[in-house]
C-alpha positions as CSV (number, residue, x, y, z in Angstrom):
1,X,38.1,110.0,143.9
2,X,36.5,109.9,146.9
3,X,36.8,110.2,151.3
4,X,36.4,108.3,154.0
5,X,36.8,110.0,157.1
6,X,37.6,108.8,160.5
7,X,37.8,110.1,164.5
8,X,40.3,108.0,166.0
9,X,39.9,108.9,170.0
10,X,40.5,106.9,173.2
11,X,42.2,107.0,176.6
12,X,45.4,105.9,174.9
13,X,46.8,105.6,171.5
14,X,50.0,104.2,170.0
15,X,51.4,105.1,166.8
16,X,54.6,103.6,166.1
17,X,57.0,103.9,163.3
18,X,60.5,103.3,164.3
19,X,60.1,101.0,167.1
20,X,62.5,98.3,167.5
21,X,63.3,95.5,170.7
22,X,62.5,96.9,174.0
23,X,61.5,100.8,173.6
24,X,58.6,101.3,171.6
25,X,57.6,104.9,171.0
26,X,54.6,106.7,169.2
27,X,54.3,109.5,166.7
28,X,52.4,112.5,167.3
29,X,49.7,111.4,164.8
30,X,48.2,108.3,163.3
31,X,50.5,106.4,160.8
32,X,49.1,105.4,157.7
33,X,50.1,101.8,158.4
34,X,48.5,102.0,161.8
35,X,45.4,103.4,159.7
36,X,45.7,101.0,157.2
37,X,46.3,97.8,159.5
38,X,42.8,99.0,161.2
39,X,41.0,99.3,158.1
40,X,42.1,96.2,157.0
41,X,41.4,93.9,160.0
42,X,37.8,95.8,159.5
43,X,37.5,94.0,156.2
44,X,38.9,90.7,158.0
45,X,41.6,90.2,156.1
46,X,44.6,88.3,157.4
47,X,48.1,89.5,158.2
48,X,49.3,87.9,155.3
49,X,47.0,88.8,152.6
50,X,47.7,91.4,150.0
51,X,48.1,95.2,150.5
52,X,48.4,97.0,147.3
53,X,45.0,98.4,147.0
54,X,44.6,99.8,150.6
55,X,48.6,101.0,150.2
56,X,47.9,102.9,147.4
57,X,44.9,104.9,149.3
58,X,46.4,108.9,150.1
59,X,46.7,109.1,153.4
60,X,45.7,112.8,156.1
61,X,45.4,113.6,159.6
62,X,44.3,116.4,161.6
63,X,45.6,117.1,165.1
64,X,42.2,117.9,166.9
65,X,43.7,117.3,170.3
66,X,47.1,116.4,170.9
67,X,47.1,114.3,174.1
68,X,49.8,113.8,176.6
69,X,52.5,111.3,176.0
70,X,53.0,108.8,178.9
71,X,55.7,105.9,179.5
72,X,54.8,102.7,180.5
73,X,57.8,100.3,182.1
74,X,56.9,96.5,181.4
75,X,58.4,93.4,183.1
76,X,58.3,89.8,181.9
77,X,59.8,86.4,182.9
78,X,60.3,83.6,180.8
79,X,57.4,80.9,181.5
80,X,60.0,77.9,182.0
81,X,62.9,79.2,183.6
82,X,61.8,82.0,185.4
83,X,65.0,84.4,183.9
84,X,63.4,87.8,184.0
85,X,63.8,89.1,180.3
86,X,64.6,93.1,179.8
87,X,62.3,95.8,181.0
88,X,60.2,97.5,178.2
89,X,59.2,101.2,177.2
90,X,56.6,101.5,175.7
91,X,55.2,105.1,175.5
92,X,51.7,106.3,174.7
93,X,49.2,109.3,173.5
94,X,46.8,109.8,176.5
95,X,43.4,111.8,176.1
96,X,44.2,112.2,171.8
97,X,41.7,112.9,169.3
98,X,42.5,113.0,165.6
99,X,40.5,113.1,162.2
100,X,42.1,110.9,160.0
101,X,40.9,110.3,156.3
102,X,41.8,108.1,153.3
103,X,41.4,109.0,149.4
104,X,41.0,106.7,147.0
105,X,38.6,104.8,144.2
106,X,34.7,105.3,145.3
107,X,33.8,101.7,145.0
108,X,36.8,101.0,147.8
109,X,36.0,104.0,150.0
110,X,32.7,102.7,150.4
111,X,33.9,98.9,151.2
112,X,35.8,100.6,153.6
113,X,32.8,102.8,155.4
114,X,31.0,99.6,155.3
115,X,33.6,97.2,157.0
116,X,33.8,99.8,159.7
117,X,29.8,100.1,160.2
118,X,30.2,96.3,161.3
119,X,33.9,95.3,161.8
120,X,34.9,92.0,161.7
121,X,37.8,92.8,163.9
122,X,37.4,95.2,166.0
123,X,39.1,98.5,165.7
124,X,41.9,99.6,167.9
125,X,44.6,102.6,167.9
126,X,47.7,101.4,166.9
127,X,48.2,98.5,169.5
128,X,45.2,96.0,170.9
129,X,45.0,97.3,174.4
130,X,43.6,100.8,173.0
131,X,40.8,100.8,172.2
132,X,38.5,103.7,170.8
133,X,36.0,105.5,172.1
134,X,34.0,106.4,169.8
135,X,32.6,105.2,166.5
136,X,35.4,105.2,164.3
137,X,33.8,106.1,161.0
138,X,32.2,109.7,160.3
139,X,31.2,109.8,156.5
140,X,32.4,109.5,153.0
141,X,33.1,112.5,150.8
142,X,32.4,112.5,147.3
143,X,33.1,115.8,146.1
144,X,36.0,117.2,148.1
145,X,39.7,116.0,148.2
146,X,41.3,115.0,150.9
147,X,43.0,118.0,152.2
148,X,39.4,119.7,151.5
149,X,37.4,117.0,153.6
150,X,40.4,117.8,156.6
151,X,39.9,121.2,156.3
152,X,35.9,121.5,156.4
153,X,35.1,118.7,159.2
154,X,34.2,120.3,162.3
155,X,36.5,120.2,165.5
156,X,36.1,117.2,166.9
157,X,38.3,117.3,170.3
158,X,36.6,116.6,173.4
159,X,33.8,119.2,174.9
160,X,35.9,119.7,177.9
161,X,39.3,120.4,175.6
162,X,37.1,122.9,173.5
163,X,35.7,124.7,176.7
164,X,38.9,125.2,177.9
165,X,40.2,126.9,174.9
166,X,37.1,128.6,174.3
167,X,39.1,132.2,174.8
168,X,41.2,131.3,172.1
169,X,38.9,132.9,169.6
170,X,35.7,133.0,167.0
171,X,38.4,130.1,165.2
172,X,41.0,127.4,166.0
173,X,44.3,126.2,164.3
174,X,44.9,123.0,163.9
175,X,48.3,120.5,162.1
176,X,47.4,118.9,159.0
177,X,50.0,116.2,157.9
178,X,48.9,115.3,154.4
179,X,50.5,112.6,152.3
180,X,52.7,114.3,149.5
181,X,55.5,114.1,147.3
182,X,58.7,116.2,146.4
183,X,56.6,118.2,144.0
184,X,54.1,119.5,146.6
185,X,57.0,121.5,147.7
186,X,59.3,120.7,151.1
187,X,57.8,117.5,152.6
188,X,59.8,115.6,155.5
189,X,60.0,111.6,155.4
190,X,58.1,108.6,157.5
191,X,59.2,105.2,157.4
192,X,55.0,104.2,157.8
193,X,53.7,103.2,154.2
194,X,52.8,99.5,154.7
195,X,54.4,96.8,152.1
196,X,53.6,93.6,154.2
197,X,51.9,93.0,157.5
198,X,53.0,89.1,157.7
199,X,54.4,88.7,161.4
200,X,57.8,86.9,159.7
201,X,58.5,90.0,157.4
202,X,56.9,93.4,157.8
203,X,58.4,95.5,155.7
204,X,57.4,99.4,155.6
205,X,58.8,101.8,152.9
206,X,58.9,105.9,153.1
207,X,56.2,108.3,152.3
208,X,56.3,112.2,152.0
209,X,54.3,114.4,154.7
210,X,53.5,118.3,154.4
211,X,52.3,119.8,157.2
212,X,50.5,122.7,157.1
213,X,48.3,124.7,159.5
214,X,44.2,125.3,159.4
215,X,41.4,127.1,161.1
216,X,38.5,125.9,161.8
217,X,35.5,127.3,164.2
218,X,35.7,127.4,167.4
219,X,32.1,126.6,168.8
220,X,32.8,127.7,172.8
221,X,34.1,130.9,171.8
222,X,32.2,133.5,173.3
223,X,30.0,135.9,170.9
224,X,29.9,139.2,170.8
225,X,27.9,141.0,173.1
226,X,26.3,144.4,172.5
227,X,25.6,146.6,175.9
228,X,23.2,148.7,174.1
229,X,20.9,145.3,172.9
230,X,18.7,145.8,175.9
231,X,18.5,149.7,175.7
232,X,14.8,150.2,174.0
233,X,14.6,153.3,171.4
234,X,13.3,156.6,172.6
């Protein structure tokens, strides 16, 4: 089995699971059928066109930086009559950075790093008007799994995010939420494992999550300093 790690990072993000009519919320993290709807309008493939491979794919993500949530309020009118149609909520991650990663066969994994080197839709966090920031794709690990590959990858939040934590210490702790099942131990429940993206009837089914907690270095954190260092010997 194999990798592919992702930095999903922009002004906004939107990760919805349970949104429904006029109030559309985010999760904290990247859903795996957010992740899964990017990587497959990477490949080009249509809204209607088959799932079952990329479903199948194990499914991480690291909290690097947690963002603010914001809340957007969104009129409309109808185009003919001019009857103004119920406000909307939609709410937002603002200033988010996440590694996200996917496990699966080593001949898909490395479709998938490919279709994201040169997209032929371009990539966006959960809804269109977010786009990233930053090349989505980092690399494809062949030798660790994928709660390994989250644990190893360097802390990728912005420079200005790790400066000001840099008194937090030599390390950082960081949320994993990995996919799981019942026998991983206690796992909670999201309604985000895709079964059909076709606009007439999405259908998403549950998936286990463990979270767990991981440190990881902290490169702003100041070193040690020695007062005797400049003291030459007798």
């Amino acid at each position: 089995m194999s990798v592919l790690l992702m930095q999903l990072a922009g002004p906004l993000q939107s990760w919805g699971s349970s949104s429904r009519f006029a109030r559309r919320t985010t999760e904290v993290a990247p859903t795996k059928s957010g992740v899964v709807g990017l990587l497959a309008a990477a490949q080009g493939r249509q809204r209607t066109a088959d799932l079952s491979d990329l479903a199948t794919l194990r499914f991480g993500v690291r909290i690097d930086q947690g963002g603010t949530v914001l809340r957007d309020f969104q009129t409309a009118h109808h185009f003919a009559s001019g009857e103004a149609m119920p406000v909307s909520h939609r709410f937002y991650l603002a200033d988010a950075v996440f590694v996200a990663g996917v496990e699966g066969d080593r001949a898909l994994i490395e479709d998938l790093h490919a279709a994201l080197r040169a997209p032929v839709y371009l990539p966006y966090l959960g809804r269109r008007s977010c786009p990233p920031t930053r090349p989505v794709e980092l690399h494809v690990d062949h030798e660790r799994s994928l709660q390994q590959a989250l644990e190893r990858e360097p802390w990728r939040a912005a420079r200005w995010y790790q400066r000001r934590h840099r008194n937090a210490g030599r390390t950082i702790e960081l949320e994993l939420l990995v996919e799981a099942d019942a026998r991983d131990g206690q796992v909670d429940s999201l309604r985000d494992q895709p079964l059909s993206f076709d606009p007439l009837h999405r259908r998403y089914a549950l998936r286990g999550v463990r979270r767990s907690r991981v440190s990881v270095p902290n490169p702003y954190a100041p070193r040690d300093h020695d007062p005797t260092s400049l003291l030459g010997g007798a």
